[in-house]
C-alpha positions in Angstrom: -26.7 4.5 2.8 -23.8 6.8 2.0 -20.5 4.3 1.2 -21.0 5.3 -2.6 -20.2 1.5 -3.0 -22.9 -0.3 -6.1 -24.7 -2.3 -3.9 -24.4 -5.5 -6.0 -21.2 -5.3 -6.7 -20.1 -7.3 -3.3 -22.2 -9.9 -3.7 -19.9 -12.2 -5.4 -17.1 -12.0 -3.0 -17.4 -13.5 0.9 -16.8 -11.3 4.2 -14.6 -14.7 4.3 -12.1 -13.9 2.0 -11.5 -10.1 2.8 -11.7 -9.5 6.3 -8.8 -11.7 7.4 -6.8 -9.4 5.0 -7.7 -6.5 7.0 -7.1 -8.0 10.3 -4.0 -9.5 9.5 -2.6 -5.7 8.0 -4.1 -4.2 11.4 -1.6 -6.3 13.6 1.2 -5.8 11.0 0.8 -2.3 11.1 0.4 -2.0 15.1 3.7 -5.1 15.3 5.7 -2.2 12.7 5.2 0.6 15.2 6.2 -1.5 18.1 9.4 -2.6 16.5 9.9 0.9 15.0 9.9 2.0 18.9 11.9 -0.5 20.1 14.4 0.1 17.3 14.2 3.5 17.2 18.0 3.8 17.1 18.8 1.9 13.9 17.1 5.0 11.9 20.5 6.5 12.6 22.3 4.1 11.2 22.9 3.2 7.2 19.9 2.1 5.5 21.1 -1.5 5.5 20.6 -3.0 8.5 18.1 -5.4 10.1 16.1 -4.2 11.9 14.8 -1.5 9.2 14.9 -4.0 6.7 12.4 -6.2 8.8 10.2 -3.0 10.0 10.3 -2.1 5.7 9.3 -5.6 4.8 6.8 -5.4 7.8 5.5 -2.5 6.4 5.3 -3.6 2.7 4.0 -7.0 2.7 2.0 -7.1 6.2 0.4 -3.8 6.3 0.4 -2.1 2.7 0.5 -6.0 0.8 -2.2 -7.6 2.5 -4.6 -4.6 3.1 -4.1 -3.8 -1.1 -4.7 -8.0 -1.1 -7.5 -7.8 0.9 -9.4 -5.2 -0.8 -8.0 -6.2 -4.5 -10.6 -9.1 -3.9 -13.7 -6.6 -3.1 -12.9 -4.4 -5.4 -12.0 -6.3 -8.5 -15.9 -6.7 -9.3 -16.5 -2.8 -9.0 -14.1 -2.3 -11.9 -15.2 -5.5 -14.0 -18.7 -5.3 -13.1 -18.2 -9.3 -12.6 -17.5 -12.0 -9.8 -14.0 -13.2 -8.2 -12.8 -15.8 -10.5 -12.0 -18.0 -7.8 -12.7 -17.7 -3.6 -10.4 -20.6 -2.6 -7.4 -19.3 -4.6 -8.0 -16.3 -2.3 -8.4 -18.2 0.7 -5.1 -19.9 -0.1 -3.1 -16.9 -1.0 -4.2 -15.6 2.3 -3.1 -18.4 4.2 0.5 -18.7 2.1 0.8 -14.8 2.8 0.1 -15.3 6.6 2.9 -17.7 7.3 5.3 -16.0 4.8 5.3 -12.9 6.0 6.4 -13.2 9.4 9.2 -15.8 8.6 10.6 -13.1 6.8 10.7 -10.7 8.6 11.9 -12.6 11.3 14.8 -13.7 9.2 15.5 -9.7 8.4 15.2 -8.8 12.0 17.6 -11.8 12.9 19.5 -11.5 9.6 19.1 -15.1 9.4 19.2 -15.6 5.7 18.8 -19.2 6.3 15.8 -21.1 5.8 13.1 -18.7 8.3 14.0 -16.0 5.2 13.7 -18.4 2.5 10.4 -20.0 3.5 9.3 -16.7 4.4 10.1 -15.8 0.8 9.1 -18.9 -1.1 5.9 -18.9 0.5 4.6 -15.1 -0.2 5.8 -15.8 -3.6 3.0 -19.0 -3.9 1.1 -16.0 -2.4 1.4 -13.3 -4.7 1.1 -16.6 -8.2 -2.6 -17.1 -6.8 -3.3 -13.8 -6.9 -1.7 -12.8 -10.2 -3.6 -16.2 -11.5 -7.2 -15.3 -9.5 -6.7 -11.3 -11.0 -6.1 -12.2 -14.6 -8.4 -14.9 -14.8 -11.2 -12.4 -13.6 -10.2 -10.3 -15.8 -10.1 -11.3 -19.1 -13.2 -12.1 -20.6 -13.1 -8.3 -21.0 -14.1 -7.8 -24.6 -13.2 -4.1 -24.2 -10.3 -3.0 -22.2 -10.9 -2.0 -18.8 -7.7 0.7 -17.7 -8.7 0.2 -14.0 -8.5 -3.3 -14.5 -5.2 -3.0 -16.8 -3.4 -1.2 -14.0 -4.4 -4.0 -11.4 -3.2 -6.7 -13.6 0.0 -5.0 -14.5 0.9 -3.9 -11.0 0.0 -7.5 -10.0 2.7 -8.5 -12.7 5.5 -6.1 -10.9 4.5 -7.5 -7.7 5.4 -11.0 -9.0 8.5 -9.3 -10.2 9.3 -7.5 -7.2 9.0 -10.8 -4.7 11.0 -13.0 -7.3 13.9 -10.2 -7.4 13.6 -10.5 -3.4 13.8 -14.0 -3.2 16.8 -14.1 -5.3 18.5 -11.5 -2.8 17.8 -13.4 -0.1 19.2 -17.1 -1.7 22.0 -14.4 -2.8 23.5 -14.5 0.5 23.9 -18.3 1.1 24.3 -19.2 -2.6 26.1 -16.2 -4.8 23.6 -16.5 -7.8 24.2 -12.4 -8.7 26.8 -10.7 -9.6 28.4 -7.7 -7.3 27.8 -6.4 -4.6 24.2 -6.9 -3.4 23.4 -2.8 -2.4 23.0 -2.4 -6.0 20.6 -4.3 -6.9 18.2 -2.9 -3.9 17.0 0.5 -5.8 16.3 -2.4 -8.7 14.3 -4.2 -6.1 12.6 -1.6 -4.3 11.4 0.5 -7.0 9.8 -2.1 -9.0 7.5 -2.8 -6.2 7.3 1.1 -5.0 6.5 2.0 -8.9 5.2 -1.1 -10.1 3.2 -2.5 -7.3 2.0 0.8 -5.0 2.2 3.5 -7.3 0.5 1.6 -10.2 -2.1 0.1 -8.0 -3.3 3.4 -6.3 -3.4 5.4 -9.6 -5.7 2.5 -11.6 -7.9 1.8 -7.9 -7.6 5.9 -6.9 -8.9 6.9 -9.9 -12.5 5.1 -9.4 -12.9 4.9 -6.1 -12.0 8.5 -5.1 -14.7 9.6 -7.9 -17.1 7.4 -6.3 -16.8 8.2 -2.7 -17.2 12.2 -3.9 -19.8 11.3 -6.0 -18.0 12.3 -9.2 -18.5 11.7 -12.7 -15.7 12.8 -14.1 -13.7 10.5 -15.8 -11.0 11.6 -18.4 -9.7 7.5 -19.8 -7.0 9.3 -22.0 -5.0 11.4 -18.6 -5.0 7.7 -17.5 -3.2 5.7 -20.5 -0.6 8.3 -20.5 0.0 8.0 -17.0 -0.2 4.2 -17.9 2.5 4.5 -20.1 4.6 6.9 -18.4 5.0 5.1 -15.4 6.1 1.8 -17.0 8.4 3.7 -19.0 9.9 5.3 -16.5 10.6 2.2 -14.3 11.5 0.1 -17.6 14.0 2.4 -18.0 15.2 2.9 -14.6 15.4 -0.9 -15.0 16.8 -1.3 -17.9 20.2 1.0 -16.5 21.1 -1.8 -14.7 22.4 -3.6 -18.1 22.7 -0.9 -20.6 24.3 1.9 -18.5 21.8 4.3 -19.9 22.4 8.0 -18.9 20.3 9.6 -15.6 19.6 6.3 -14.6 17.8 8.3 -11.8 16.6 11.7 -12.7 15.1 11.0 -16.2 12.6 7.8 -14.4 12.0 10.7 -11.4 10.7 13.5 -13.7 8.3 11.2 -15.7 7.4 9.7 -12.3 6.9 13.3 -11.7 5.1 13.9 -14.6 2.6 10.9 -13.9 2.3 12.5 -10.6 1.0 15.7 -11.4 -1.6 14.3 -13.4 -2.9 12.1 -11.3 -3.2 15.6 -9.3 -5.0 16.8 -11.5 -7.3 14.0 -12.2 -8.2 14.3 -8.0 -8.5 17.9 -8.4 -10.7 17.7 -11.0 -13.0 15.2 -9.4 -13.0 17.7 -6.2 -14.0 20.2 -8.5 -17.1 18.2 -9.9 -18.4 16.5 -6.7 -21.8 15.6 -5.6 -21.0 15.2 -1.9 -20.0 18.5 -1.2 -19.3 17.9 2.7 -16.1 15.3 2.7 -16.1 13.3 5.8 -13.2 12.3 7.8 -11.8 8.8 6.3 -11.6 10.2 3.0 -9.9 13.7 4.0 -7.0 11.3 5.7 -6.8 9.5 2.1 -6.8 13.0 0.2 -4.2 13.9 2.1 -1.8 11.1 0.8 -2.2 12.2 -2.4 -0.2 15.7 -1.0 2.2 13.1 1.1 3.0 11.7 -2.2 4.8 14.5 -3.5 7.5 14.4 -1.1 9.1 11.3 -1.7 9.7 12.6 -5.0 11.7 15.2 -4.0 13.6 12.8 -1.8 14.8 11.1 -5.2 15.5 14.1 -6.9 17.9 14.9 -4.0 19.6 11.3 -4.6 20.1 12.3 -8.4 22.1 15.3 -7.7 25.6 15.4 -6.4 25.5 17.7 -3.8 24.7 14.8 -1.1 26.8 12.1 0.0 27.5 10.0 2.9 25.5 9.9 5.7 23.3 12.7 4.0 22.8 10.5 1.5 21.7 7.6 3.4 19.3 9.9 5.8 17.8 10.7 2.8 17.6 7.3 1.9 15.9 6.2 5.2 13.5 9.4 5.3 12.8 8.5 1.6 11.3 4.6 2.8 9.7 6.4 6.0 7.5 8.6 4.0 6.2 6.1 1.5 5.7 3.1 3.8 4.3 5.5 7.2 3.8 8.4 5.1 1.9 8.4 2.0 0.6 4.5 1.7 -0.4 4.2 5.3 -2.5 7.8 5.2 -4.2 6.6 2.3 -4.8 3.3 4.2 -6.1 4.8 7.1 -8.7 6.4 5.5 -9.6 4.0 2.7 -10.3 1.3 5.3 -13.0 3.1 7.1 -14.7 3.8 3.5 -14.6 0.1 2.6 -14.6 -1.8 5.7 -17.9 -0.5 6.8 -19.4 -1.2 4.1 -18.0 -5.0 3.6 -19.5 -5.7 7.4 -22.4 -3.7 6.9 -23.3 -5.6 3.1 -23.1 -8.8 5.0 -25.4 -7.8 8.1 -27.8 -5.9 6.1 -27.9 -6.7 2.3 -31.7 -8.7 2.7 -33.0 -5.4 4.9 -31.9 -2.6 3.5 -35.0 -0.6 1.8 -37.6 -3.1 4.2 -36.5 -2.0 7.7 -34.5 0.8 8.8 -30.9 -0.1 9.1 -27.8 2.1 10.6 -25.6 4.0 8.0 -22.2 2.2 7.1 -20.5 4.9 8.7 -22.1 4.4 12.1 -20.3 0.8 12.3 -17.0 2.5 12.9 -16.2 5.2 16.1 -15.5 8.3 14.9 -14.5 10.0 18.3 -11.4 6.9 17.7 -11.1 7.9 14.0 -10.2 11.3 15.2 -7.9 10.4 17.9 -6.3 8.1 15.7 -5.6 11.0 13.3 -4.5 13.5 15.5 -1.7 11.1 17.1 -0.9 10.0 13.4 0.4 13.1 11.9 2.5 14.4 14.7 3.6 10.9 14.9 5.2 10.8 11.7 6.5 14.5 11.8 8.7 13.2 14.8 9.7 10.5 13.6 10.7 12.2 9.9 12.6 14.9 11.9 14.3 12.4 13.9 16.0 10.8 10.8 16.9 14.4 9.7 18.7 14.9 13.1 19.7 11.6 13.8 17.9 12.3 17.0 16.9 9.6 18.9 14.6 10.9 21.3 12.9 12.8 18.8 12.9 8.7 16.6 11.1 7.3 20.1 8.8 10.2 21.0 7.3 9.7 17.3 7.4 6.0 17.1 5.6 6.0 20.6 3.0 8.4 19.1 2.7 6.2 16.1 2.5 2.9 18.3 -0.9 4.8 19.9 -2.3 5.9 16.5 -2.0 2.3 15.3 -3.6 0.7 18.4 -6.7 3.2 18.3 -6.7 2.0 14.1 -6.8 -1.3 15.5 -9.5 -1.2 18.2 -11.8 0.8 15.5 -11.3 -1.9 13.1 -12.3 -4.2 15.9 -15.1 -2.3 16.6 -16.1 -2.6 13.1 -15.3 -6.0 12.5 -17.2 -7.1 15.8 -20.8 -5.3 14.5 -23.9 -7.4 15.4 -26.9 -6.7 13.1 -29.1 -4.3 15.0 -32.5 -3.1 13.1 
């Protein structure tokens, strides 16, 4: 058995309670592609309109969301070296999440603000409360602080804070409860859950997982409490703007963003450097690539500090900024972090009582990797197309990318399927 994985670690939380995560973020992802496709054209278009406001929610909360859900619950003992505090919150945030999620989307694709938003928004909120609740209360009979942990419950806390900003938005444009005009407070939205959600959550689960995949013991605690404190800071302050007009609203949260960055970076590099498992297999060089992917957005905000854009440049670079984070750097780490996990969750359950008695097939034999391949070869020129077609405000070059994308999610989905649908063989 090669997953890297402790093997007792999963014992305390139910195929039950993570797989239907998974699932569900399968079909968002392959549903996000099909309405990318089909609304290929509205990528020309400013950045505020519904049908890439539902495709971005789509992508947030149904693919990157519930995945980062999904596996929160599996992994949480890994990093606490203790159960799930609770199973039936989980199965209950699921469930809340589930019907949310395509209310609201439905009310963005519509722009029905009415009550299939609202729901949709009240409900994912309930959603993201249990899992705030579940996360802390697993959490904190700590005695000594955990900083993978930390970074979990904090980003938890920004999710909470991201949705609640959301819902406000959306109540915003039946009942004026904010103040101005209601494009200014979407960077404030966005980048708390961008920042505080993603960001935060990958560096605090990256930083021991991708060690344990490699087989890597390095481990350097005090690169990640700066990088703790420098993100916060940075979106406290990029925050804070809002109120107290503070100066480079933009550029000073972008370089210690930057900062943060490049040393998480370094932290991966360094763990390359020290690895076990010298041969890296395909699922995690997909993941190791986000961590390049990551870069770019970056230098799309940069760009959107300076002066020397405006417009329609400013809102391509806007719309190529969302593209890359949501199909760029979150879904390649996705698409390779589910084929490291997955197998493993599946092959725990079918195997657990046999392993070391009988021979049993390798994790990584549950999934197809002729699929895997396909699925990444279509991926990448997939969102090349697609990222050039914003550029160009082409939209044959927008549908020729989205259609490649559409086939890379449905091979992601019929390996997941494949995975999923393992009978125990021994």
């Amino acid at each position: 058995m090669s997953s890297g994985f402790p093997k007792a670690a999963f014992r305390n939380t139910p195929v039950s309670v993570v797989v239907p995560f998974y699932l569900y973020a399968s079909v968002s992802f392959l549903v996000c592609t099909l309405l990318l496709f089909v609304s290929a054209s509205s990528f020309t278009l400013h950045y505020f309109n519904p049908a890439v406001l539902a495709i971005t929610h789509g992508m947030a909360l149904g693919w990157a969301s519930m995945m980062i859900l999904g596996a929160s619950y599996q992994l949480l003992p890994v990093l606490t070296e203790r159960s799930l505090w609770s199973n039936k919150l989980a199965y209950g945030s699921f469930l809340l999440a589930a019907v949310g999620i395509p209310l609201l989307v439905y009310g963005f694709y519509t722009f029905n603000m009415g009550w299939p938003a609202k729901w949709g928004g009240r409900l994912f909120l309930l959603s993201v409360i249990a899992y705030l609740f579940n996360i802390i209360r697993s959490c904190r009979t700590d005695k000594r602080i955990n900083i993978h942990a930390l970074f979990m419950v904090t980003a938890a806390a920004w999710l909470f804070f991201t949705v609640f900003i959301g819902l406000a938005l959306v109540y915003n444009f039946t009942w004026p409860i904010l103040p101005g005009n209601v494009l200014t407070y979407l960077p404030f939205h966005a980048h708390a859950g961008l920042l505080g959600w993603f960001l935060m959550l990958i560096f605090g689960v990256g930083s021991r997982l991708i060690p344990m995949f490699l087989i890597s013991k390095h481990s350097d605690r005090r690169r990640l409490q700066i990088m703790y404190v420098l993100v916060n800071t940075g979106l406290l302050y990029f925050l804070s703007s809002f109120y107290l007009n503070l100066p480079y609203a933009v550029l000073i949260p972008a370089i210690l963003t930057g900062i943060t960055l490049v040393l998480f970076v370094g932290y991966i590099y360094r763990v390359w450097k020290t690895r076990i498992r010298r041969k890296v297999d395909q699922p995690m060089q997909v993941s190791l690539l986000s961590v390049a992917i990551m870069l770019v957005p970056l230098g799309c905000l940069l760009l959107l500090s300076g002066w020397w854009i405006s417009g329609i440049e400013q809102s391509r670079v806007v719309l190529l900024y969302g593209f890359i984070i949501f199909f760029g750097w979150l879904t390649s780490i996705i698409l390779g972090m589910t084929f490291k996990t997955l197998p493993f969750i599946i092959w725990n359950d079918c195997y657990h009582d046999k392993a070391g008695v009988v021979k049993t097939p390798d994790p990584k034999e549950l999934m197809s990797s002729d699929l895997f391949r396909l699925m990444s070869l279509t991926y990448l020129p997939g969102f090349l197309f697609f990222s050039a077609g914003i550029l160009l405000a082409s939209v044959f070059l927008l549908q020729a990318g989205a259609l490649v994308l559409v086939l890379s999610a449905l091979l992601y989905n019929l390996n997941v399927g494949k995975v999923w649908l393992h009978k125990p063989r021994v």
